[in-house]
N, C-alpha and C positions, 0 to 999 in steps of 0.2 A: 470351091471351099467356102463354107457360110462363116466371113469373115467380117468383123467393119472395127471403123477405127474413128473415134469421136474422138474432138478437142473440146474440152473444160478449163476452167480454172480453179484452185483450190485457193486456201485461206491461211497465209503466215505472215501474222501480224499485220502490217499495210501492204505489204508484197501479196500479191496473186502470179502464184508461177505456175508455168502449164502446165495438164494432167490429160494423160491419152487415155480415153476411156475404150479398152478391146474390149469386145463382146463374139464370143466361139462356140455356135450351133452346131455339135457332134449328135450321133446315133447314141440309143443306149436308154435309157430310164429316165425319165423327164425327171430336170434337177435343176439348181440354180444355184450357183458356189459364186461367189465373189471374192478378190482374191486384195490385195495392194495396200496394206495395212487400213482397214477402215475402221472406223471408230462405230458403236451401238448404232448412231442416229446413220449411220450409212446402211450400215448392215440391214438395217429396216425398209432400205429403198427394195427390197424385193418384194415385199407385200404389195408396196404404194404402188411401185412398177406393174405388177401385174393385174391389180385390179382398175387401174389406169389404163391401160389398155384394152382391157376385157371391155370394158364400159365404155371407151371410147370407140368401140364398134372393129378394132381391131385384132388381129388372130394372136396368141400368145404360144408361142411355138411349142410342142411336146414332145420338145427333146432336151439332149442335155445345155444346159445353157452355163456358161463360163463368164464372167466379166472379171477384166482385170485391170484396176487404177495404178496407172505408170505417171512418176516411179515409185517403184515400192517401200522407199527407206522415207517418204514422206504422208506422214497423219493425216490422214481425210477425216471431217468432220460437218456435220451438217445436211440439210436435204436439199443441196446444191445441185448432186449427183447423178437425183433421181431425173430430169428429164435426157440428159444426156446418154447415161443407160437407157432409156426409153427409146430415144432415138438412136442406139447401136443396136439395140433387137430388131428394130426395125428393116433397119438396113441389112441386117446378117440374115434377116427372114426374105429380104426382098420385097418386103412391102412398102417402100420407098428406096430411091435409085438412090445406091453410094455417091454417086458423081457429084450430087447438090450437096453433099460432106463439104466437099472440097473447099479450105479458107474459112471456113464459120468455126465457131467455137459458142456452146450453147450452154447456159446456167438457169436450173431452175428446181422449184418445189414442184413434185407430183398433189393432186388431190384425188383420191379416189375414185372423182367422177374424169377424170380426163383434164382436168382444170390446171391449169401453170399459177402456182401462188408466190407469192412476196418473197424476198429470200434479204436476208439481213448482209450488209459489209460487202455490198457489189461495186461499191464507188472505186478501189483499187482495180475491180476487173475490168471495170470499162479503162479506165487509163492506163492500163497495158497492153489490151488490146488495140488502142488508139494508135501506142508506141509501134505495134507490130504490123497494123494494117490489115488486123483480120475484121469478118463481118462477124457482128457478135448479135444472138440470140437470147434475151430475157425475156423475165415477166412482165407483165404490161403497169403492174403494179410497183416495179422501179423504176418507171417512168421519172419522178422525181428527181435520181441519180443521175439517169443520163439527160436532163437536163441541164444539172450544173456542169457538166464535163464537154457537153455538145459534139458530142462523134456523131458525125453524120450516117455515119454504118452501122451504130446502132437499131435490130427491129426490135419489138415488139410482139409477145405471144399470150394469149389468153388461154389456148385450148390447142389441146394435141392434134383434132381434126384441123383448126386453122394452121398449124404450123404442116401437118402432112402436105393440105394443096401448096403453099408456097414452096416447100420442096420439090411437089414434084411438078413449079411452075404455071399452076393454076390460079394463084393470087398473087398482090402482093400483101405485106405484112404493115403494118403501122409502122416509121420511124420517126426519127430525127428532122423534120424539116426547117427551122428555125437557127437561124444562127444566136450569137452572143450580144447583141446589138441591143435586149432589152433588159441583162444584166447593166443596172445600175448604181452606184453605190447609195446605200440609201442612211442619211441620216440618223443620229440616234436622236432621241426620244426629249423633246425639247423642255420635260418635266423636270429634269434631274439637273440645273445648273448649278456651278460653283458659286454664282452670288446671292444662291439661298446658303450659304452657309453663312452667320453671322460671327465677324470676329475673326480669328486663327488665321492671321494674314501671314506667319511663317509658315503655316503647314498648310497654308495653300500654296505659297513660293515654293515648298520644298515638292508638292506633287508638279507643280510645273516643274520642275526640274527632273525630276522621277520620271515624266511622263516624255520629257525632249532627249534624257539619254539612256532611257530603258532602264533605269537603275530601280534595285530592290528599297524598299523605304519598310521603314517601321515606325507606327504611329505609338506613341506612350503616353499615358496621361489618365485620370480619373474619368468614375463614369457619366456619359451624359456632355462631353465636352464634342462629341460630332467628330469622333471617329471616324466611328462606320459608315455616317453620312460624307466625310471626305475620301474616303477611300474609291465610295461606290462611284462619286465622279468622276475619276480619273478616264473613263468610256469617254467621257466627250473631250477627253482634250488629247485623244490617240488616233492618229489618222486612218483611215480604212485599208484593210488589206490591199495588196496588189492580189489578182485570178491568181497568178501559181500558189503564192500565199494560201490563198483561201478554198483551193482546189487542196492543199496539202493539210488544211486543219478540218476539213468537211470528210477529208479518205481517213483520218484517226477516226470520226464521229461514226464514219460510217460501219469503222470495222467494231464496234464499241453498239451497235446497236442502235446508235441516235441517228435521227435525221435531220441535216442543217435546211428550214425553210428556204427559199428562194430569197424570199425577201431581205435576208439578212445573214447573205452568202458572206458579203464584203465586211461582216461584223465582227471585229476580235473576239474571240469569248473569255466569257468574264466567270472565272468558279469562285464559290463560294462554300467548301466542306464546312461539315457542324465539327466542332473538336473532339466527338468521339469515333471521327473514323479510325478504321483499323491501316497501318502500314502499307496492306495490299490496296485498297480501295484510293492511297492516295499515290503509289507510285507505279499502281498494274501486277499485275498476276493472277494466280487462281491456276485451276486444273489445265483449260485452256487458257491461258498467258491472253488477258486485254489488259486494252491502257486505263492507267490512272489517272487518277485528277490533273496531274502535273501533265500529262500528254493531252488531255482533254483542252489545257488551258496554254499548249502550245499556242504560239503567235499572241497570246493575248496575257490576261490577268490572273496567277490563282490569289487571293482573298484569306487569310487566315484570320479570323476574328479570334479575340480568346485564346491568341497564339500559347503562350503560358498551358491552359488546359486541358493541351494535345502532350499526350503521351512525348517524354522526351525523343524515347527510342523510334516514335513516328517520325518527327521531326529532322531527329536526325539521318532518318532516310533521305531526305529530301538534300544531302548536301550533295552528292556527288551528281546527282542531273541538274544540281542550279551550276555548278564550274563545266561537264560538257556539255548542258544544252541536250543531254539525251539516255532515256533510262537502258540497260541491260535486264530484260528479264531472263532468267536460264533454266532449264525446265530440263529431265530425263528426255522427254521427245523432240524441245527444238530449245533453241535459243532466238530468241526473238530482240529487235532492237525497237524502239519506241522514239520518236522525236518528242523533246520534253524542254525548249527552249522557252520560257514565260516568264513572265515579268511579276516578282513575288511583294505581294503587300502585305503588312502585317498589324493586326492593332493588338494592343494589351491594359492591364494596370499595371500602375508604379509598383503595387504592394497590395498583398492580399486580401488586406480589410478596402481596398480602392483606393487609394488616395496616401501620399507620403505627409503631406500634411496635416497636424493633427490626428496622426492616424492612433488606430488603435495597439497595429502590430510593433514591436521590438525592433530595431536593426537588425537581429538576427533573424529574424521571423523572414524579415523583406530581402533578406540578403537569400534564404534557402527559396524562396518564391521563385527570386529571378535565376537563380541555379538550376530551373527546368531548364531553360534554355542554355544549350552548350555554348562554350563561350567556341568554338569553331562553326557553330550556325549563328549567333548575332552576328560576325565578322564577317557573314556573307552580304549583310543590308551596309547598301551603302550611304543609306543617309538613317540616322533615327531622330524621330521628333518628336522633340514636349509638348503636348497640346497640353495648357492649362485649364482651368477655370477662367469662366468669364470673369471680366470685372466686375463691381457693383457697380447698376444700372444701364446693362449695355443693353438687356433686353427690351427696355421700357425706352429708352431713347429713341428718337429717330434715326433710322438709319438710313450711312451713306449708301453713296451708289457704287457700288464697288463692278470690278472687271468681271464680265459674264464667260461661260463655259468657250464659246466660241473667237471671243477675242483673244484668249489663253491661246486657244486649240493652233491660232493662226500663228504665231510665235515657236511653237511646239512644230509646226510642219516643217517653218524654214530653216530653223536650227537641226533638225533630221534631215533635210536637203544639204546643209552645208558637210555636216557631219557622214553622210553616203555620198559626197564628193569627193571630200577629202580622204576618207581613208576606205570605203564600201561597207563601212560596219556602224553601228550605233557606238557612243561610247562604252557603254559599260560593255561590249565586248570587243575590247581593244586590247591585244597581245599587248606581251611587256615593249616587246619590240616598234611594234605603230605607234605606243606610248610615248616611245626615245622620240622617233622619227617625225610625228607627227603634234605633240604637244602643245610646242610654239612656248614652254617654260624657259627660264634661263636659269642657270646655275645656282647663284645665288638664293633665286626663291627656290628650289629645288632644296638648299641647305636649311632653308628657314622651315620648308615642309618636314624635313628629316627630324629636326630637333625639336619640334611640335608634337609626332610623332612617337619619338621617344621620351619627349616629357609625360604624355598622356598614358605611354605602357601599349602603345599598340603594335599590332602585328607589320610584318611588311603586306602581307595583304591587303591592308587597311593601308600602308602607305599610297600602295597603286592604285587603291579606289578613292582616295582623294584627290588624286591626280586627274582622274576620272570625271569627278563630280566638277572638280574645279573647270577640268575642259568643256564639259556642258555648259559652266555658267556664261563661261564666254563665250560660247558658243548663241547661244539666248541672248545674248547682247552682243550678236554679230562683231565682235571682235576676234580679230587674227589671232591675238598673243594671249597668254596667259597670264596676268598682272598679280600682285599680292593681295589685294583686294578679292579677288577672286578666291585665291588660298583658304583669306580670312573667313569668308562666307561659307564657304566646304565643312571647316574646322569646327563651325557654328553649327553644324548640323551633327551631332553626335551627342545627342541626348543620353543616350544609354550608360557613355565612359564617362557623364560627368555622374550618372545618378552610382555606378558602382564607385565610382571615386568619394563621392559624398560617405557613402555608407563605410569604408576601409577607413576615414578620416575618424568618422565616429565612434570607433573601439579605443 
């Protein structure tokens, strides 16, 4: 019976779950039917297939030909497909032995000349296949991928004639021979330090503390006060992924069509959308369901500049993956899950004409400005900060020498060491419960926090993340407990309830 049975991998979302490619050479009228839900660009692999083999010197059977992707209730899409059909005709014609089937699983683009091309979002295949312990078969041109993953059983295939001799053990293939040893973490970029920023010594305290306990910060202030230039540092004072980390934000990149350089595997990534993205483009989806910004900038940074002149209704997409840590997209053909854990920075103006001072706009005017933003998404930053105006004369004077990116950074590590000893998680994502248990508050300051709290009009939400904030600070100054001092510094970082409080005073 001219039978064969190919292993692939198909594409749902970061998941790569098996697909058995049958291929069934019956009598009858030369035909080629494919069967197993495929999407256009599959359907097309029978052209690519056949004149891929034609030209690659091999016979292309004239008979009925069946291929069927198992299982059926799952979407195929891509020109993944085509070598592994290529190589189930094969085998069902007998032009290579079934037996070297056995354990492999094979992914690739056909080229009309016979040629194995580049195939997009392979990072996921290789790390399941890794999981599984099959010998897996790509293009020679994701060699990149299976770099950063290092499966030794990964080969290597350029061309259908080289991959036939290794079948049928007349070569071998190019692999993997390198291990992990010259994966290095490699430093960022020694241009960008925190002591080019001149001035703004609270909002540089407040990115160290943003950056020691993951917490979301929002920068407020007129333009030209170095914003955006503090925000962009906060890279150097973030320590470098651990490999699963950064194997798990490279498999997002990968499925998304990016490719993460070698050289800066270990590097959080840092987004930056313009503010007229649309909702899809910042939290994923589309016809086929990829990740958005917010999955892109898992383990790391997203950056919203001009926070204010993003679509409210963008924005407030973005709350319910900053509370799990991961988006839901849901689609008629799959429901897909995205990892969307990142650490949100945000800059803006006080008020529409720039500036609260002397400004041009009415309290009303400044009060419907900052009404883009919902008051259930300011509640998610847990620290907001004034950046002012400089003084007269700071720019002309001499300046001091103030604390560089790396002195910061090294403070920032240790309080992330105490903070994953103590409880395994950063603070800003500390259940209410590790909150109780792990604090180190006492009662009193707990009371002093509460009625702070309700004098200010804020949520309990805002109660727990100052609870938060306050445990990073002592955290940063290697203390056990959590003092009032501490409280007080937290309290001090809420820029935002004092600027709507200003404006409610002034009616």
């Amino acid at each position: 019976m001219a039978i064969a049975c190919v292993t692939t991998r198909a594409s749902l979302g970061v998941e790569a779950p098996e697909v058995t490619v049958e291929v069934h050479l019956s009598n009858g009228l030369p035909a080629f039917s494919l069967v197993g839900l495929p999407e256009t660009s599959v359907k097309e692999a029978k052209e690519r297939v056949r004149s891929a083999l034609i030209n690659a010197g091999f016979e292309f059977p004239q008979r009925r030909i069946t291929v069927n992707l198992a299982p059926a209730d799952l979407p195929k899409q891509g020109g993944r497909y085509d070598l592994p059909i290529a190589i189930g005709i094969l085998a069902a014609s007998k032009q290579i032995p079934d037996t070297a089937l056995k354990n492999h699983e094979f992914v690739g683009e056909l080229a009309l000349s016979g040629h194995i091309r580049f195939c997009p979002g392979l990072l996921p295949v290789i790390v399941d296949a890794r999981k599984q312990s099959k010998t897996l078969v790509i293009p020679l041109d994701n060699r990149s991928d299976a770099d950063l993953v290092g499966y030794h059983q990964t080969y290597f295939a350029s061309h259908l004639l080289g991959l036939s001799e290794y079948l049928h053990g007349q070569q071998q293939l190019p692999r993997i021979t390198e291990g992990l040893e010259w994966l290095k973490p490699e430093a960022e970029s020694s241009q960008k330090c925190l002591s080019d920023v001149i001035g703004q010594y609270q909002a540089k305290r407040a990115l160290e503390i943003a950056a020691a306990g993951n917490h979301n910060l929002l920068f407020l202030g007129p333009p030209g006060t170095g914003k955006t230039m503090l925000a962009s540092r906060i890279m150097q004072l973030l320590p470098p992924l651990s490999y699963d980390e950064a194997l798990e934000v490279a498999a997002i990149h990968s499925v998304a069509g990016r490719t993460i350089p070698v050289s800066q595997f270990y590097h959080r990534p840092f987004r930056s959308p313009h503010h007229t993205s649309s909702s899809i483009s910042l939290v994923g989806g589309g016809s086929h369901p990829k990740p958005g910004e917010i999955s892109l900038a898992h383990r790391g940074v997203l950056f919203l500049d001009e926070v204010a002149e993003f679509p409210r209704k963008v924005l407030d997409c973005l709350r319910e993956p900053m509370e799990t840590g991961e988006v839901v997209i849901s689609r008629a053909a799959a429901k897909l899950t995205f990892a969307s854990r990142f650490q949100l920075i945000a800059a803006m103006n006080p008020s529409p004409c720039g500036d609260t001072a002397n400004a041009r706009a009415t309290p009303d005017q400044i009060q419907r400005y900052l009404s883009r933003l919902s008051g259930p998404f300011i509640d998610r930053f847990d620290l907001t900060i004034d950046v002012p105006r400089l003084p007269e004369g700071t720019l002309t004077q001499k300046q001091q020498t103030t604390e560089t990116s790396a002195t910061i950074a090294e403070r920032v590590r240790l309080a992330r060491e105490k903070q994953l000893n103590r409880a395994g998680v950063l603070n800003a994502e500390l259940t209410g419960k590790q909150l109780a248990e792990t604090s180190g508050f006492t009662h009193t300051d707990l009371e002093f926090l509460e009625q702070s709290v309700n004098k200010l009009g804020l949520s309990v939400r805002s109660y727990h993340r100052l609870q938060r904030v306050a445990r990073t600070i002592a955290d940063l100054a290697q203390s056990t407990d959590v003092d009032r001092s501490h409280i007080a510094q937290a309290l001090g970082y809420r820029a935002m309830d004092r600027l709507l409080n200003s404006l409610k005073s002034s009616y």
